[in-house]
C-alpha positions as CSV (number, residue, x, y, z in Angstrom):
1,X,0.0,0.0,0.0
2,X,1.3,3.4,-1.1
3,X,-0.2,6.8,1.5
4,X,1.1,10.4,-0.6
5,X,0.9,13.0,1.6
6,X,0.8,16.1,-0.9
7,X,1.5,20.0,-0.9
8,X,3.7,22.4,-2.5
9,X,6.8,23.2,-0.6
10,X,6.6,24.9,2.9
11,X,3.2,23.3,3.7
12,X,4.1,21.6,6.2
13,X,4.3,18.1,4.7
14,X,7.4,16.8,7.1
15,X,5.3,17.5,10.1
16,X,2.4,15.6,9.2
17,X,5.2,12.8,8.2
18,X,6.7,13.1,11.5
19,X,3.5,13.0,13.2
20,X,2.3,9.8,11.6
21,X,5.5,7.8,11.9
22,X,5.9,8.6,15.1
23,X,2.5,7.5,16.1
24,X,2.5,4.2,13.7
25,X,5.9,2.7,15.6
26,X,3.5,3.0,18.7
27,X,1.2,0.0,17.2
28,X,3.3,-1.4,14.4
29,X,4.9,-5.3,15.0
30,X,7.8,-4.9,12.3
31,X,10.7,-2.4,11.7
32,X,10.1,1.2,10.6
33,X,12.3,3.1,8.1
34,X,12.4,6.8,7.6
35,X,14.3,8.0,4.2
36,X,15.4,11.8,4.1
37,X,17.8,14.3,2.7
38,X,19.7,14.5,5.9
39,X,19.7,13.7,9.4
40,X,17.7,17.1,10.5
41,X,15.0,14.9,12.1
42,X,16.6,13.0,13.6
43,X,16.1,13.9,17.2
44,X,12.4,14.7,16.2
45,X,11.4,10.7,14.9
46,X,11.2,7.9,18.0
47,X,14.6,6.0,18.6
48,X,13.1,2.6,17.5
49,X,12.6,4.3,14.1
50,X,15.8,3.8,11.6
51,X,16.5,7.4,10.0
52,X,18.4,6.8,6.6
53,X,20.0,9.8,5.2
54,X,19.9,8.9,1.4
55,X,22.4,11.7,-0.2
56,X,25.0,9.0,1.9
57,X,24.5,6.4,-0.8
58,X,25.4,7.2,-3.8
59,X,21.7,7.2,-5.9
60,X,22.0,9.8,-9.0
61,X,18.9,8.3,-11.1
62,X,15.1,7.2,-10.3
63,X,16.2,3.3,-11.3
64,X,19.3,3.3,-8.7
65,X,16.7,4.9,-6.0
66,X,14.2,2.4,-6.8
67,X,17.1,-0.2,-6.3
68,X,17.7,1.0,-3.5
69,X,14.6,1.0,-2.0
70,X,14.5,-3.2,-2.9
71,X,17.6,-3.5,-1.3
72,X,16.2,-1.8,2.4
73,X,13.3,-4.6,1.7
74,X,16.5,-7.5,1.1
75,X,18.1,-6.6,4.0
76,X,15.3,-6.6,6.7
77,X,12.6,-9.4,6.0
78,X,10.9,-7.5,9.5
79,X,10.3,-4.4,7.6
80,X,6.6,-2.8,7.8
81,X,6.8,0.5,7.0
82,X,9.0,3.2,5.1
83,X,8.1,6.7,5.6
84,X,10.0,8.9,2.3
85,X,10.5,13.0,3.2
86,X,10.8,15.1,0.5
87,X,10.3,12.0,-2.4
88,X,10.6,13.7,-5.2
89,X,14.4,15.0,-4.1
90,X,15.6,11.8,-2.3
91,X,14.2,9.8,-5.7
92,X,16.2,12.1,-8.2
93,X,12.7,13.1,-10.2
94,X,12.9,16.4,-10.2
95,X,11.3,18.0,-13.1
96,X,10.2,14.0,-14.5
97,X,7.6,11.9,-14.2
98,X,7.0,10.5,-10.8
99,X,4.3,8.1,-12.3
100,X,7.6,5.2,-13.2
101,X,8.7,5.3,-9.8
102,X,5.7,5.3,-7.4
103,X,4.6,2.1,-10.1
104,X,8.0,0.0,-9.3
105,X,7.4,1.2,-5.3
106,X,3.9,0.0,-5.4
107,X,4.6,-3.0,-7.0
108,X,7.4,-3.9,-4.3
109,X,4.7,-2.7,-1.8
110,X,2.3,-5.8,-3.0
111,X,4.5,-8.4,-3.6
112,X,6.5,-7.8,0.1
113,X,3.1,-6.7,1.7
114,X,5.5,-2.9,2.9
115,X,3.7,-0.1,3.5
116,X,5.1,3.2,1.6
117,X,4.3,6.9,2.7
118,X,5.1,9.2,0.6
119,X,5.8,13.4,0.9
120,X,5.3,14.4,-2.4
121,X,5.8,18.5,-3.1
122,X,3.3,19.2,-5.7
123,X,0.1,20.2,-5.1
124,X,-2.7,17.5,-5.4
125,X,-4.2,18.7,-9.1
126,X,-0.6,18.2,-10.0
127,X,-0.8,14.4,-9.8
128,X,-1.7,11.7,-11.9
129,X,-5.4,10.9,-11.3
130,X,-4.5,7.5,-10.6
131,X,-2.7,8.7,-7.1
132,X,-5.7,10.5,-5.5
133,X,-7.1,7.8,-3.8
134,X,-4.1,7.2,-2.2
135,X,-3.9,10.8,-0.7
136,X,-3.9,10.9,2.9
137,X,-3.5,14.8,3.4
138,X,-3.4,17.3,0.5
139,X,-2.0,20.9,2.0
């Protein structure tokens, strides 16, 4: 299952992110993941969440992101969630079409039953029609 959480930038998206993940790890049985830009949040997300700073690895293109992203799900069979700030940035789609990437997340969502929430900085009548039902908070 894929959650967007949707706004153009300085909304407020991150804290609605925060918000949720934090209260998720409360009820949730597997591991959490949180993917960001930097380690900012850090000290805002719960300790039993794992904070990835992805400008570490070396991702330049949508494909090696969405490589990436499998690899998280190879390495931790107990993973539940994965919360992505600023997706757009951390998935190198700037100016291109998100509608490749959410498709090879979602299909990686179904097939290792992972649930994805995404921040996504465009405003909802931006987005494909296909990805309003999976809005949970347009801003």
């Amino acid at each position: 299952m894929i959650q967007l959480i949707v706004g153009n930038k300085g909304k407020g998206k991150t804290k609605h992110l925060l918000d949720k993940v934090n209260e998720e790890i409360k009820v949730v049985s597997g591991n959490v993941v949180y993917l960001d830009k930097s380690t900012k949040h850090m000290y805002e997300l719960n300790n039993k969440v794992r904070l990835v700073d992805v400008t570490e690895y070396v991702i330049s293109n949508s494909d090696e992101f969405a490589g990436f992203v499998a690899g998280l799900l190879a390495a931790d069979h107990d993973l539940q969630q994965v919360y992505f700030d600023s997706f757009i940035k951390i998935a190198c789609l700037e100016d291109k079409d998100i509608m490749p990437t959410i498709n090879k997340i979602e299909a990686l969502s179904n097939k290792y039953d992972v649930k994805f929430i995404l921040s996504i900085s465009k405003d909802e009548s931006e987005l494909d029609d296909s990805l309003k039902e999976k809005i949970i908070v347009s801003l």
